[in-house]
C-alpha positions in Angstrom: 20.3 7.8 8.4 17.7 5.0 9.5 18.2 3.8 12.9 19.6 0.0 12.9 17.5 -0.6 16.3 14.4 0.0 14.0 12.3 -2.7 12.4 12.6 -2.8 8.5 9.6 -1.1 6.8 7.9 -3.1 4.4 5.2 -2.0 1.9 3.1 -4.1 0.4 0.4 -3.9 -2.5 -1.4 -5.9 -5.3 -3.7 -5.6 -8.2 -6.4 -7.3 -6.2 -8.0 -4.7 -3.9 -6.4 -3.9 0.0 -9.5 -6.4 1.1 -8.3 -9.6 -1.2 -7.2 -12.7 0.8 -4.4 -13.0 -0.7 -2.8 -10.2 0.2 -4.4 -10.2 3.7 -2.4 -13.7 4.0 0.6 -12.4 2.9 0.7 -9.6 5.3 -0.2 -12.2 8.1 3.1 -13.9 7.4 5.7 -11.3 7.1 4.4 -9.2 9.8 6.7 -10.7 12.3 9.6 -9.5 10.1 9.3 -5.6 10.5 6.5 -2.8 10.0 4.5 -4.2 7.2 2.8 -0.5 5.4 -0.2 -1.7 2.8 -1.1 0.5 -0.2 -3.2 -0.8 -2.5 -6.5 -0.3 -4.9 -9.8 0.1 -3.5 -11.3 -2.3 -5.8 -10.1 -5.3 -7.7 -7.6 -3.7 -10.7 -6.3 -6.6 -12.4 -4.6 -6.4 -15.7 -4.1 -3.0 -15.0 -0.9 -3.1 -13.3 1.0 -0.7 -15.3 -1.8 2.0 -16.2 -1.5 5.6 -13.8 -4.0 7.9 -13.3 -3.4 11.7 -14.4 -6.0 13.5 -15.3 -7.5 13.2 -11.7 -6.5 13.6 -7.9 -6.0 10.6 -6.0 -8.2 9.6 -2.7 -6.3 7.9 -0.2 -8.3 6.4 2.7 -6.3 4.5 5.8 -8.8 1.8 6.5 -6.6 0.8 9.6 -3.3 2.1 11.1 -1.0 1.4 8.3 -3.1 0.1 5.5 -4.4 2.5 2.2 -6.7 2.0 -0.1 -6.2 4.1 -3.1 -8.7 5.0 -5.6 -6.4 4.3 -8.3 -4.6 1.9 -9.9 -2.0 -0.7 -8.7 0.5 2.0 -10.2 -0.4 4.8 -8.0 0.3 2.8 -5.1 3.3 3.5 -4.4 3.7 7.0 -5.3 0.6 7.8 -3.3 1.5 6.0 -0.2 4.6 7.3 0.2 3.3 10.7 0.6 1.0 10.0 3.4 2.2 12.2 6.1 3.1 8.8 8.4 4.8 7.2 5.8 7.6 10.0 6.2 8.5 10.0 9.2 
């Protein structure tokens, strides 16, 4: 049972890379609103939203408290980023 004093998590990610503007400016705006968590592709992974990696392991690197970037593809993401160790807690 999640404790109702606690701020909503929110987790974030895009096809775009965890350094595109765009999704820098979108975590800029909704960080007021609860614990923003960011997962998303090292690099730019466009049009390859719905592709998954499996015949490798993933690398995730926390850039800064709360953000991944993921050596995979917009996919992995999630999966991988919920795993971390702080993301369960």
């Amino acid at each position: 049972m999640t404790d109702p004093e606690s701020p909503s998590r929110i987790f974030v990610s895009n096809d775009d890379g965890y350094m595109a503007d765009g999704l820098q400016a979108l975590v800029k705006a909704i960080e007021d609103l609860g614990e923003v968590w960011v997962a998303a592709p090292e690099a730019e992974q466009s049009a390859s939203s719905h592709a998954i990696s499996i015949h490798r392991p993933l690398r995730i690197h926390e850039v800064r408290s709360r953000w991944f970037a993921i050596d995979g593809t917009p996919t992995d993401c999630s999966p991988a980023s919920a795993s971390t160790p702080t993301a369960t807690r």
